[in-house]
PyMOL Python script that loads the backbone (N, CA, C, O; Angstrom):
from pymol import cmd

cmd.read_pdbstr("""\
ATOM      1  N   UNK A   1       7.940 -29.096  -0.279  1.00  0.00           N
ATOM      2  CA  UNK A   1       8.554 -28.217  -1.259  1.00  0.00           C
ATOM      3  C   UNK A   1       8.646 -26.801  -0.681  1.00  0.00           C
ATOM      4  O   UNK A   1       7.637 -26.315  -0.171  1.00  0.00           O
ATOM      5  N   UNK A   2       9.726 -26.146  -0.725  1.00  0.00           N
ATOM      6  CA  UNK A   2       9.890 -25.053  -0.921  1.00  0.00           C
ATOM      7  C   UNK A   2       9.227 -23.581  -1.435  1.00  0.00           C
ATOM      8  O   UNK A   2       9.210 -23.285  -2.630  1.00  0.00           O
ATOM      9  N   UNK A   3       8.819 -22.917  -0.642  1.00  0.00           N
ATOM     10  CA  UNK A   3       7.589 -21.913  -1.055  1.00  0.00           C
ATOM     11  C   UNK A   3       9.101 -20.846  -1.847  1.00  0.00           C
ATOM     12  O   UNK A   3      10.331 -20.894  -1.823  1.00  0.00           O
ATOM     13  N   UNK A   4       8.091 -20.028  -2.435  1.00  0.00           N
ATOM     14  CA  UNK A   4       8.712 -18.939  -3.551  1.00  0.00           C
ATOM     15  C   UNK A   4       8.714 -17.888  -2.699  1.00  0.00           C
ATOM     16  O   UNK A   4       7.583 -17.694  -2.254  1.00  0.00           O
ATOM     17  N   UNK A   5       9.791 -16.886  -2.160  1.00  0.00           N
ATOM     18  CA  UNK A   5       9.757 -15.530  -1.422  1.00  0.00           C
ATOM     19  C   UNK A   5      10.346 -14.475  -2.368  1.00  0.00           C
ATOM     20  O   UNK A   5      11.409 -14.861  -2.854  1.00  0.00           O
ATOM     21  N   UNK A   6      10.150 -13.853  -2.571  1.00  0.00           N
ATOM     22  CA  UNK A   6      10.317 -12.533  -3.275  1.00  0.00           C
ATOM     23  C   UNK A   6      11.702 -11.653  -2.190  1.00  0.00           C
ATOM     24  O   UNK A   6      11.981 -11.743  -0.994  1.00  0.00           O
ATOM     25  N   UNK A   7      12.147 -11.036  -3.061  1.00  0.00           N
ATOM     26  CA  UNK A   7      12.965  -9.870  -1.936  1.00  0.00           C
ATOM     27  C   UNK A   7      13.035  -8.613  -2.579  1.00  0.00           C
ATOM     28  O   UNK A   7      12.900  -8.185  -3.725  1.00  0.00           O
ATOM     29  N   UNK A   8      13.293  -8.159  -1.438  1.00  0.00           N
ATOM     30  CA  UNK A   8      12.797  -6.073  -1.303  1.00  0.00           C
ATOM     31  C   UNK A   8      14.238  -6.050  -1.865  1.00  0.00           C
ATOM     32  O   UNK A   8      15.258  -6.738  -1.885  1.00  0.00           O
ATOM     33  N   UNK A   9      13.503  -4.285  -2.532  1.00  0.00           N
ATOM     34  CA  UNK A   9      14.983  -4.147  -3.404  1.00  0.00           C
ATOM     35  C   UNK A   9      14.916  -2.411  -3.047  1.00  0.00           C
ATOM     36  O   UNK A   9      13.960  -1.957  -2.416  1.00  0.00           O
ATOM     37  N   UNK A  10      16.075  -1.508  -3.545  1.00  0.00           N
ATOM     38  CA  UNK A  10      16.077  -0.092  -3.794  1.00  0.00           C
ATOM     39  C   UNK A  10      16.554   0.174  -5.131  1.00  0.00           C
ATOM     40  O   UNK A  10      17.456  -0.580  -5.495  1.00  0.00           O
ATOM     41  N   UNK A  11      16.118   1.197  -6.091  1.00  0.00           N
ATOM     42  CA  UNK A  11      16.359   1.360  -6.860  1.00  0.00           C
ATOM     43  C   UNK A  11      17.805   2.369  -6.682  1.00  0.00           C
ATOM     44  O   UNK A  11      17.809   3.261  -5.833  1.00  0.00           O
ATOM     45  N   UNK A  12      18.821   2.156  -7.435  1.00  0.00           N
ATOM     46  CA  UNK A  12      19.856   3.400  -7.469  1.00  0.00           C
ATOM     47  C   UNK A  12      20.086   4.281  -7.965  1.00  0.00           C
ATOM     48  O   UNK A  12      20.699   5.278  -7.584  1.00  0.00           O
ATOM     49  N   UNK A  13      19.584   4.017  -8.972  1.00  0.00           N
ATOM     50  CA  UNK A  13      19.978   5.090 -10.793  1.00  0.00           C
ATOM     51  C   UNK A  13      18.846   5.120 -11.428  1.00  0.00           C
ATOM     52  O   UNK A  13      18.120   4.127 -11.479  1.00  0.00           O
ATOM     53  N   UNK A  14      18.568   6.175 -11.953  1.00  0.00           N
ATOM     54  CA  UNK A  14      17.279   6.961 -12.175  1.00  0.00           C
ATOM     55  C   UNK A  14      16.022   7.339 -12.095  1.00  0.00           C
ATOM     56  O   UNK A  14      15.661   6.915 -10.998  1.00  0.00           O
ATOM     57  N   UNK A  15      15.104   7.897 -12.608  1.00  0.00           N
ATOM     58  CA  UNK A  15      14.181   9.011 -11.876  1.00  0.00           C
ATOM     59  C   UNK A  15      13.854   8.168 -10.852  1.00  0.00           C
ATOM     60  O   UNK A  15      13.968   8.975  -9.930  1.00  0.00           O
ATOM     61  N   UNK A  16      13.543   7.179 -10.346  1.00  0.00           N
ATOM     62  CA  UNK A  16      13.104   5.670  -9.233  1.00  0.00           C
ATOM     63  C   UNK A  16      13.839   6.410  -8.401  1.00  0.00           C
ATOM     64  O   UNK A  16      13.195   7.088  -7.600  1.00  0.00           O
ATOM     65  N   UNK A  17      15.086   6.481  -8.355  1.00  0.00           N
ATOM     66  CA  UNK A  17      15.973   6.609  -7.361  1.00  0.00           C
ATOM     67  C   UNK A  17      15.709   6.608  -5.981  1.00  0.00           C
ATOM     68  O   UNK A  17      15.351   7.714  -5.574  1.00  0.00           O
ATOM     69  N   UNK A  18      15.787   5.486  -4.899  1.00  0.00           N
ATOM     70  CA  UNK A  18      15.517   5.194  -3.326  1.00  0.00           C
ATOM     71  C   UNK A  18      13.964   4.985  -3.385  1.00  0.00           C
ATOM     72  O   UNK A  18      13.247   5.294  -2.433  1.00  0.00           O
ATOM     73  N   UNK A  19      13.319   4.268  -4.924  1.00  0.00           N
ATOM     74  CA  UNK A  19      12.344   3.991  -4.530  1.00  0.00           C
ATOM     75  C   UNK A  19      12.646   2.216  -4.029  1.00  0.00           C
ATOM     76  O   UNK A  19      13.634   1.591  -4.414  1.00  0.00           O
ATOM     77  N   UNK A  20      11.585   1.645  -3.130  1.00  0.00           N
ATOM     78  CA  UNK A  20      11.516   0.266  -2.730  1.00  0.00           C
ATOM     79  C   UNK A  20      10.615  -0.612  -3.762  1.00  0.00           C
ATOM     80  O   UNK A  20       9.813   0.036  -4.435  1.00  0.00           O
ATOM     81  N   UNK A  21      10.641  -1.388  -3.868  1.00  0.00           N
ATOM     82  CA  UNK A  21      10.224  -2.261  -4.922  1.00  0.00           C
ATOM     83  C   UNK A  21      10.615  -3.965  -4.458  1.00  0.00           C
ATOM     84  O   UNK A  21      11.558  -4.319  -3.750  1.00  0.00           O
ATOM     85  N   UNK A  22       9.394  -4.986  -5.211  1.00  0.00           N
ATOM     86  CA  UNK A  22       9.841  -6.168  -4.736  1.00  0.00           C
ATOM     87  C   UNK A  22      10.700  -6.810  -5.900  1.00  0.00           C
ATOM     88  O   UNK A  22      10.440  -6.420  -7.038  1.00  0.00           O
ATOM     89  N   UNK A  23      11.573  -7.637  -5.753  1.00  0.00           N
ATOM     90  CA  UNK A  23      11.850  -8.059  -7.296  1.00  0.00           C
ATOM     91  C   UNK A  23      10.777  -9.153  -7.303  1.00  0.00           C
ATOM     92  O   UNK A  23      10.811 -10.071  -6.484  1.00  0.00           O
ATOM     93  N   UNK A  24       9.650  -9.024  -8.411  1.00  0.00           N
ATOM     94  CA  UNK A  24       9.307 -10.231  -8.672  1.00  0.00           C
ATOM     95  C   UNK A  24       9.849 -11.879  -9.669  1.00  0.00           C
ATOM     96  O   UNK A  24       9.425 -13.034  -9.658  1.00  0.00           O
ATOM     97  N   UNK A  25      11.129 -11.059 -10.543  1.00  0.00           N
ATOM     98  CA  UNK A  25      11.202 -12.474 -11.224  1.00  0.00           C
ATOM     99  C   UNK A  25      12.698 -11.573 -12.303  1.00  0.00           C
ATOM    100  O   UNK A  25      12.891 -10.481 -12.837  1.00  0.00           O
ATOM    101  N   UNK A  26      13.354 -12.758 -12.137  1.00  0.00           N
ATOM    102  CA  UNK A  26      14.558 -12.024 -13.107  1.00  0.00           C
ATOM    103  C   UNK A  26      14.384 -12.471 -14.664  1.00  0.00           C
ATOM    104  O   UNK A  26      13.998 -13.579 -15.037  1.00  0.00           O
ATOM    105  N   UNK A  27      14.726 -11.448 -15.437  1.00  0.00           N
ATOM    106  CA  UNK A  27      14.608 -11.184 -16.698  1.00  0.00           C
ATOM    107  C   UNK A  27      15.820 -11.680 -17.649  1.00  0.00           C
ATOM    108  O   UNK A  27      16.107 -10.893 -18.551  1.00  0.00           O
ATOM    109  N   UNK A  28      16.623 -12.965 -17.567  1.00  0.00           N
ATOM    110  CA  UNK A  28      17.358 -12.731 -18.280  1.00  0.00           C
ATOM    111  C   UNK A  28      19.148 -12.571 -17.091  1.00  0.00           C
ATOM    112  O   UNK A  28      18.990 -12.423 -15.879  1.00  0.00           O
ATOM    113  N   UNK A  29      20.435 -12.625 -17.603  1.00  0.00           N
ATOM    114  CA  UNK A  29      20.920 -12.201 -16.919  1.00  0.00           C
ATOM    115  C   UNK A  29      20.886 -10.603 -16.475  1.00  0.00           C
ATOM    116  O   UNK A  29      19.656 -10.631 -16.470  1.00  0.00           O
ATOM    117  N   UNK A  30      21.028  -9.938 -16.293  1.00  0.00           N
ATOM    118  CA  UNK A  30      20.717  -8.675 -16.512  1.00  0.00           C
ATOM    119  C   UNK A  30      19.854  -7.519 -16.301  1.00  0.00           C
ATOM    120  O   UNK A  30      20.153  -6.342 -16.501  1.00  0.00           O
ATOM    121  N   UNK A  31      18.304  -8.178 -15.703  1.00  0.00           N
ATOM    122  CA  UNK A  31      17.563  -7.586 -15.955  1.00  0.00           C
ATOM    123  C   UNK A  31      16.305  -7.969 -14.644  1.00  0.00           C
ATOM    124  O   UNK A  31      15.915  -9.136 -14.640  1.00  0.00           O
ATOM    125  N   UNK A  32      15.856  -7.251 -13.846  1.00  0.00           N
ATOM    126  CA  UNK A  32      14.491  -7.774 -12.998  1.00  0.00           C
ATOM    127  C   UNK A  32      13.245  -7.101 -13.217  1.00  0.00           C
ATOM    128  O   UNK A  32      12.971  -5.936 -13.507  1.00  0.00           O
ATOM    129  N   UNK A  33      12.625  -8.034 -13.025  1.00  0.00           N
ATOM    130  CA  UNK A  33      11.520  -7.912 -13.060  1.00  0.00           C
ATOM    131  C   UNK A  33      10.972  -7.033 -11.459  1.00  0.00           C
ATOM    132  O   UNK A  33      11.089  -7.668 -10.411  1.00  0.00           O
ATOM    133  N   UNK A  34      10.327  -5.404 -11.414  1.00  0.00           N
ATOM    134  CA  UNK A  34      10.060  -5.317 -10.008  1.00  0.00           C
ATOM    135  C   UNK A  34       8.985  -4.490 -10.014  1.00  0.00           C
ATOM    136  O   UNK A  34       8.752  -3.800 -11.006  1.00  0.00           O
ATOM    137  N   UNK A  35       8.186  -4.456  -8.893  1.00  0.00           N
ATOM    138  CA  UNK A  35       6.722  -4.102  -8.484  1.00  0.00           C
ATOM    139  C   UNK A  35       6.370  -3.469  -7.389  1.00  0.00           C
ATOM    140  O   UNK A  35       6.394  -4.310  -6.491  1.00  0.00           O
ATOM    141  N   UNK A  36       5.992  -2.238  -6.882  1.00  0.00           N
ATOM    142  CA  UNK A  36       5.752  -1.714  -5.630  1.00  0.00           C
ATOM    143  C   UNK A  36       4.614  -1.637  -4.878  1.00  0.00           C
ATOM    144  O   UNK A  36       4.599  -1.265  -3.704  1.00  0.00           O
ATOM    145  N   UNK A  37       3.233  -2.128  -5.795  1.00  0.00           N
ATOM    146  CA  UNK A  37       1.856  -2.112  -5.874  1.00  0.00           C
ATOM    147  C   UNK A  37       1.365  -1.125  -6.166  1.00  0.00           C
ATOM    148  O   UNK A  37       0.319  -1.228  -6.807  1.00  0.00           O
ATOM    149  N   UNK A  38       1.916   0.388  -5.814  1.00  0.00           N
ATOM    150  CA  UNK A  38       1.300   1.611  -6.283  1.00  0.00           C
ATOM    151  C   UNK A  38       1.560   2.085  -7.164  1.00  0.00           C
ATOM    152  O   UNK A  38       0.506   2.483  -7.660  1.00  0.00           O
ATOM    153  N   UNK A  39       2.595   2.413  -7.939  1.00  0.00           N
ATOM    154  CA  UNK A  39       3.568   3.422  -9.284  1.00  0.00           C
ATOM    155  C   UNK A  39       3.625   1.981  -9.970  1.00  0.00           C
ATOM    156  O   UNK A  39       2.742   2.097 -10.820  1.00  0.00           O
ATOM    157  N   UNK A  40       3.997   1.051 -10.066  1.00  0.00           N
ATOM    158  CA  UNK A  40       3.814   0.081 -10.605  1.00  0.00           C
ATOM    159  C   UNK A  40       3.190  -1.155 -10.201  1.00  0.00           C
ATOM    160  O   UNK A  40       3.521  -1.882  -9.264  1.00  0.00           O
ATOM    161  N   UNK A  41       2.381  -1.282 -10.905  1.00  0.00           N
ATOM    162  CA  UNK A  41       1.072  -2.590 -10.433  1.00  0.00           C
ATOM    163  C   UNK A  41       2.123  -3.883 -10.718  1.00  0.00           C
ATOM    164  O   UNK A  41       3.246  -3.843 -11.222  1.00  0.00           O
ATOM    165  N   UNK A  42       1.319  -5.107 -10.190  1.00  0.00           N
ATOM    166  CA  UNK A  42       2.069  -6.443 -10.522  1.00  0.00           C
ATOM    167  C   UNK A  42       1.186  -6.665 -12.279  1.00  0.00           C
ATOM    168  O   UNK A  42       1.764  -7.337 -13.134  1.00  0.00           O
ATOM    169  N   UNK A  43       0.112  -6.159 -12.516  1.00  0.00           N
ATOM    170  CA  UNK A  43       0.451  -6.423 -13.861  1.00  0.00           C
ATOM    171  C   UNK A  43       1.095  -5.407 -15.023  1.00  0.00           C
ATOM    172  O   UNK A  43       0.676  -5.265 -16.172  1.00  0.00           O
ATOM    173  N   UNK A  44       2.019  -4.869 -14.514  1.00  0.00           N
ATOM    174  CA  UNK A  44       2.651  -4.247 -15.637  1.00  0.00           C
ATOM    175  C   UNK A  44       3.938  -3.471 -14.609  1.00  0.00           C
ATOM    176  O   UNK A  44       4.102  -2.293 -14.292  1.00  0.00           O
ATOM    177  N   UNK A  45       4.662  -4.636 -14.305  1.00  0.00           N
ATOM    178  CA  UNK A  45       6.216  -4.555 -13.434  1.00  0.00           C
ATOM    179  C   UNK A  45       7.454  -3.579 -14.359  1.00  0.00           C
ATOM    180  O   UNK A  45       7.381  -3.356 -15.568  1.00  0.00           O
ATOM    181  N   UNK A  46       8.460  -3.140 -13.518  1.00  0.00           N
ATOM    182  CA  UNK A  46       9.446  -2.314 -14.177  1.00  0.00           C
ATOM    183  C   UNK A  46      10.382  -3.587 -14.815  1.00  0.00           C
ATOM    184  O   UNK A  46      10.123  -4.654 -14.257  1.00  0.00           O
ATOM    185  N   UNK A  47      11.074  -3.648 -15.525  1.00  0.00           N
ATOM    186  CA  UNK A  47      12.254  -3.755 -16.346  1.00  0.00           C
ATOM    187  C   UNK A  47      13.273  -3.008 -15.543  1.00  0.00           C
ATOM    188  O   UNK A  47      13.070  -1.798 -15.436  1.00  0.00           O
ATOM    189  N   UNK A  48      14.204  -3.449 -15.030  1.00  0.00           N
ATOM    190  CA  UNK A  48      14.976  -2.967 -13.937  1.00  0.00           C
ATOM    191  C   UNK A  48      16.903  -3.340 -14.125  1.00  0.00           C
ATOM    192  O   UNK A  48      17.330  -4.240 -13.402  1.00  0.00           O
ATOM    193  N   UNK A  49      17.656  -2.809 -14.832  1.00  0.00           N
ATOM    194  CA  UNK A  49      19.030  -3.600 -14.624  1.00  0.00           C
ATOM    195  C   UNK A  49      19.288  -3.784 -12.966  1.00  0.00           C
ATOM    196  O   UNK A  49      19.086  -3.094 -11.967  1.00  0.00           O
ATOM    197  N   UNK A  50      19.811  -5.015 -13.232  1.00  0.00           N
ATOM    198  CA  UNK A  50      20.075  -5.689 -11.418  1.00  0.00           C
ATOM    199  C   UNK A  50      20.960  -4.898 -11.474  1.00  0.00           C
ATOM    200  O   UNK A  50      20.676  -4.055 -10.623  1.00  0.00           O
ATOM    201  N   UNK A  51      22.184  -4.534 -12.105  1.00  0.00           N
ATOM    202  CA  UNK A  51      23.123  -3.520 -11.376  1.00  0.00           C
ATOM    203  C   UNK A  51      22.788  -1.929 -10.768  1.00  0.00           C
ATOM    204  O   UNK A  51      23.615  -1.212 -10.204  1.00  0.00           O
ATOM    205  N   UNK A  52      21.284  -1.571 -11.055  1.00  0.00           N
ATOM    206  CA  UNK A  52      20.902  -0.591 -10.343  1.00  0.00           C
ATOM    207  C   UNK A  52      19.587  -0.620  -9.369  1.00  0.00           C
ATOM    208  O   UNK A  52      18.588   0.098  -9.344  1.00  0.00           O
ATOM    209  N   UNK A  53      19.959  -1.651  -8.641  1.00  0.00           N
ATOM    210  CA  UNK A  53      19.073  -2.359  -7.656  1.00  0.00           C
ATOM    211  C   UNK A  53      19.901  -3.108  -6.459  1.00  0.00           C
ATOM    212  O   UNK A  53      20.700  -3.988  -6.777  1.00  0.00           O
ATOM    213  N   UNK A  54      19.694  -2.729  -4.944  1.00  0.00           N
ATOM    214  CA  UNK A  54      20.235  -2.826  -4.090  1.00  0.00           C
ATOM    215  C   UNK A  54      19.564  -3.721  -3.180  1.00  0.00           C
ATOM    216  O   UNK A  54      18.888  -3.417  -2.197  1.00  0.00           O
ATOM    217  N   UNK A  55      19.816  -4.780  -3.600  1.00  0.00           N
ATOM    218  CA  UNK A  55      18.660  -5.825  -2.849  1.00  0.00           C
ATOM    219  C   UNK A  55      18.832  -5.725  -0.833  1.00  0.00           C
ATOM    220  O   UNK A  55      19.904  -5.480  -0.279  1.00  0.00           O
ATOM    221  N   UNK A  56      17.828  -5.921  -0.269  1.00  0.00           N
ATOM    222  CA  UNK A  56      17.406  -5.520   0.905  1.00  0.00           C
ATOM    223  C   UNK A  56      17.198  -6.821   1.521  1.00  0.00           C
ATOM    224  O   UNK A  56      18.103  -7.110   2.303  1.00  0.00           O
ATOM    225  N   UNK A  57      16.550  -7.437   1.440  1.00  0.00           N
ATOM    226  CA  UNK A  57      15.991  -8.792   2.336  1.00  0.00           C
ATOM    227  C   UNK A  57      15.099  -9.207   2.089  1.00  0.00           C
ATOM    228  O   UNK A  57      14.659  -8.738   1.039  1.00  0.00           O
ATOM    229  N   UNK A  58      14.379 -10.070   2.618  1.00  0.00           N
ATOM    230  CA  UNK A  58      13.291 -10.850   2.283  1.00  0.00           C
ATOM    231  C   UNK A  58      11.912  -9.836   2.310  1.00  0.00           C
ATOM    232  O   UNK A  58      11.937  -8.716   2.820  1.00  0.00           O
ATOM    233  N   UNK A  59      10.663 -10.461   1.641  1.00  0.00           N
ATOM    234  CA  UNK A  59       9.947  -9.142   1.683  1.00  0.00           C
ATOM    235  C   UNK A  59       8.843  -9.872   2.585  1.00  0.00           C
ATOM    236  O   UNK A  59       7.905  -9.149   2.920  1.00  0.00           O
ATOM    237  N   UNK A  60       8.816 -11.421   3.101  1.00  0.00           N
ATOM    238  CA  UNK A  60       7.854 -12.001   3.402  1.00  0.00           C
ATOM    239  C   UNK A  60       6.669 -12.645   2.602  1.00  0.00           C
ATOM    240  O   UNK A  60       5.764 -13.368   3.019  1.00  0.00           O
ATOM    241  N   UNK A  61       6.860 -12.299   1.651  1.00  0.00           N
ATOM    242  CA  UNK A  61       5.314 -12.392   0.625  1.00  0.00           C
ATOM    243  C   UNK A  61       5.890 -13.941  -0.068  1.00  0.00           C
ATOM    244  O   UNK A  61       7.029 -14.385   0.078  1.00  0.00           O
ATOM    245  N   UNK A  62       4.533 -14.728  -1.004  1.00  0.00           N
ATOM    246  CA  UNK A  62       4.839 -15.986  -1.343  1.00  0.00           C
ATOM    247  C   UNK A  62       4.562 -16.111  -2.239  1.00  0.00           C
ATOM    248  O   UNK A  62       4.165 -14.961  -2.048  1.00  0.00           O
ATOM    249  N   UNK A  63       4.163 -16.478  -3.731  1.00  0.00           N
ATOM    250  CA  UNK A  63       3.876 -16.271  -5.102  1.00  0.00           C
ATOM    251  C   UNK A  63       2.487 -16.118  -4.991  1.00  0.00           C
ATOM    252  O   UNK A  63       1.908 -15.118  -5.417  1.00  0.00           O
ATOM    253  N   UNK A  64       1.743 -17.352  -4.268  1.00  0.00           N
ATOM    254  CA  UNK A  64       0.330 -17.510  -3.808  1.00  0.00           C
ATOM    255  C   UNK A  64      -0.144 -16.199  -3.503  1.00  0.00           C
ATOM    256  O   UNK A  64       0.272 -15.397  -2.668  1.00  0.00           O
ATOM    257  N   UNK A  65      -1.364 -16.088  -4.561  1.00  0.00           N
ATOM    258  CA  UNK A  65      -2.559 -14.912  -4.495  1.00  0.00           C
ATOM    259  C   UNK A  65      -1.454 -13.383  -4.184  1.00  0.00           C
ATOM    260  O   UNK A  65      -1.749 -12.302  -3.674  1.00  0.00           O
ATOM    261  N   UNK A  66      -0.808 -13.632  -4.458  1.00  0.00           N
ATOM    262  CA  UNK A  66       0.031 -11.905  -4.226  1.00  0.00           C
ATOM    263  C   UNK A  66      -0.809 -11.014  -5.111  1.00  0.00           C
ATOM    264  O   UNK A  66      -1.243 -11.324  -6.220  1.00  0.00           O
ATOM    265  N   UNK A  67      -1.029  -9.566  -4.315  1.00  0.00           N
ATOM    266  CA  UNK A  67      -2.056  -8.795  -4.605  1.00  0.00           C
ATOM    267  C   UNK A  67      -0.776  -7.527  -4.268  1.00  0.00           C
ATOM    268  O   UNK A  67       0.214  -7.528  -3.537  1.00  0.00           O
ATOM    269  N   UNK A  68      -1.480  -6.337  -5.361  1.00  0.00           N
ATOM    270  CA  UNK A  68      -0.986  -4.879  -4.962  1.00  0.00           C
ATOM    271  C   UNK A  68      -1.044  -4.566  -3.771  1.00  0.00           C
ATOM    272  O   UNK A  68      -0.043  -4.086  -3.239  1.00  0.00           O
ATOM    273  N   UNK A  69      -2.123  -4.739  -3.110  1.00  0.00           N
ATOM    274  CA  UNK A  69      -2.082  -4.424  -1.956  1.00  0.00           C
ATOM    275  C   UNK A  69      -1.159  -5.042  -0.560  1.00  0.00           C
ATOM    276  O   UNK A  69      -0.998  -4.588   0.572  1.00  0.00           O
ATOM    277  N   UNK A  70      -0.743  -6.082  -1.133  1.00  0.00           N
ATOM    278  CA  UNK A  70      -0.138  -7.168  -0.619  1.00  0.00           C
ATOM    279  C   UNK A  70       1.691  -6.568  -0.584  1.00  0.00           C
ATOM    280  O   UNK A  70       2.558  -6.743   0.272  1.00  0.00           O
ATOM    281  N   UNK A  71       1.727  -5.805  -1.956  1.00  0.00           N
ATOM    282  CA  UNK A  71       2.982  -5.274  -2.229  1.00  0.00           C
ATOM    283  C   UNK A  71       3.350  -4.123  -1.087  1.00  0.00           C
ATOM    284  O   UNK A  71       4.176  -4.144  -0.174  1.00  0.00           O
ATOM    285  N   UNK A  72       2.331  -3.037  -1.545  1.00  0.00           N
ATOM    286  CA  UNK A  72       2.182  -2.238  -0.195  1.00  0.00           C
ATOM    287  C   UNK A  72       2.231  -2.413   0.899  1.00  0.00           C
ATOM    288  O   UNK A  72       2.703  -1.357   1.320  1.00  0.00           O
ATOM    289  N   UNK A  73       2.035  -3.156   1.866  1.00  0.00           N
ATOM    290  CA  UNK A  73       1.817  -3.186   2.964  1.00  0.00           C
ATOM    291  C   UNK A  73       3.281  -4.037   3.285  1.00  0.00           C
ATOM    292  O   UNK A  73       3.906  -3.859   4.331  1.00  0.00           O
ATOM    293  N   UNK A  74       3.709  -4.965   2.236  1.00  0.00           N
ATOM    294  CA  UNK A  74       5.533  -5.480   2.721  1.00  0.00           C
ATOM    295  C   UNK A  74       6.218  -4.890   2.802  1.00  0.00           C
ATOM    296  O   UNK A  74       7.112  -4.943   3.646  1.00  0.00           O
ATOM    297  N   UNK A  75       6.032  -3.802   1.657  1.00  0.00           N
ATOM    298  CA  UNK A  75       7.291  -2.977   1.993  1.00  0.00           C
ATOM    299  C   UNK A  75       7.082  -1.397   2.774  1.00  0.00           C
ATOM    300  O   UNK A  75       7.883  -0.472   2.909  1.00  0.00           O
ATOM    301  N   UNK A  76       6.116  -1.498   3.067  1.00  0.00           N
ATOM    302  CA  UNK A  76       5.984  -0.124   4.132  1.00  0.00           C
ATOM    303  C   UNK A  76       6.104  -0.836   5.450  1.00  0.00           C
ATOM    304  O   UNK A  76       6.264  -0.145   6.456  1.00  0.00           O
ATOM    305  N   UNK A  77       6.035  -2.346   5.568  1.00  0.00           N
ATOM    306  CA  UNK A  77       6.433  -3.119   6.859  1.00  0.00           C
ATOM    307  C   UNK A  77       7.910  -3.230   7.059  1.00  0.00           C
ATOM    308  O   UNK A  77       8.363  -3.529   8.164  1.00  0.00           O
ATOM    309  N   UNK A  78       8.719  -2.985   5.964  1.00  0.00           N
ATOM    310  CA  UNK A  78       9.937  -3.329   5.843  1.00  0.00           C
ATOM    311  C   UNK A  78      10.459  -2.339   5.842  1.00  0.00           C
ATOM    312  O   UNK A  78      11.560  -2.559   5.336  1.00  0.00           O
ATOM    313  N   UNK A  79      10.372  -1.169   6.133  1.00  0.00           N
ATOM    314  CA  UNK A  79      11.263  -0.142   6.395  1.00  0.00           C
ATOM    315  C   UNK A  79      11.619  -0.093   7.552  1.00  0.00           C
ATOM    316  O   UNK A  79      12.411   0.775   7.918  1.00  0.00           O
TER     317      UNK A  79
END
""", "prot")
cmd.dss("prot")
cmd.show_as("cartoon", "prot")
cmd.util.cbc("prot")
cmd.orient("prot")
């Protein structure tokens, strides 16, 4: 089976603006779910419209034991 990968995103439109973030899980049409580990923890993710989110690539990470710290370190690897 198929493991779960997350992908790196940028925010476009408002105060966020060019922050990085992972999407963890979509909300609906319309809407993601996203997490950076620091400004927003994985337990309490942004509410994000996908149309102001610029998806980036894979972030490496796998659903398994994903940790804040885990968030951090993908996407400061991914720049």
């Amino acid at each position: 089976m198929k493991e779960l990968t997350f992908k790196t995103a940028v925010s476009l439109k408002g105060h966020d603006t060019g922050r990085r973030y992972v999407v963890l899980a979509l909300a609906g049409e319309d809407f993601a779910l996203v997490s950076d580990g620091e400004y927003r923890k994985l337990d309490n993710p942004k509410l994000k419209r996908i149309k102001h989110l610029r998806v980036d690539g894979d972030s490496g990470l796998c659903a398994e034991g994903l940790t804040n710290e885990m968030l951090k370190r993908a996407l400061k690897d991914s720049n």
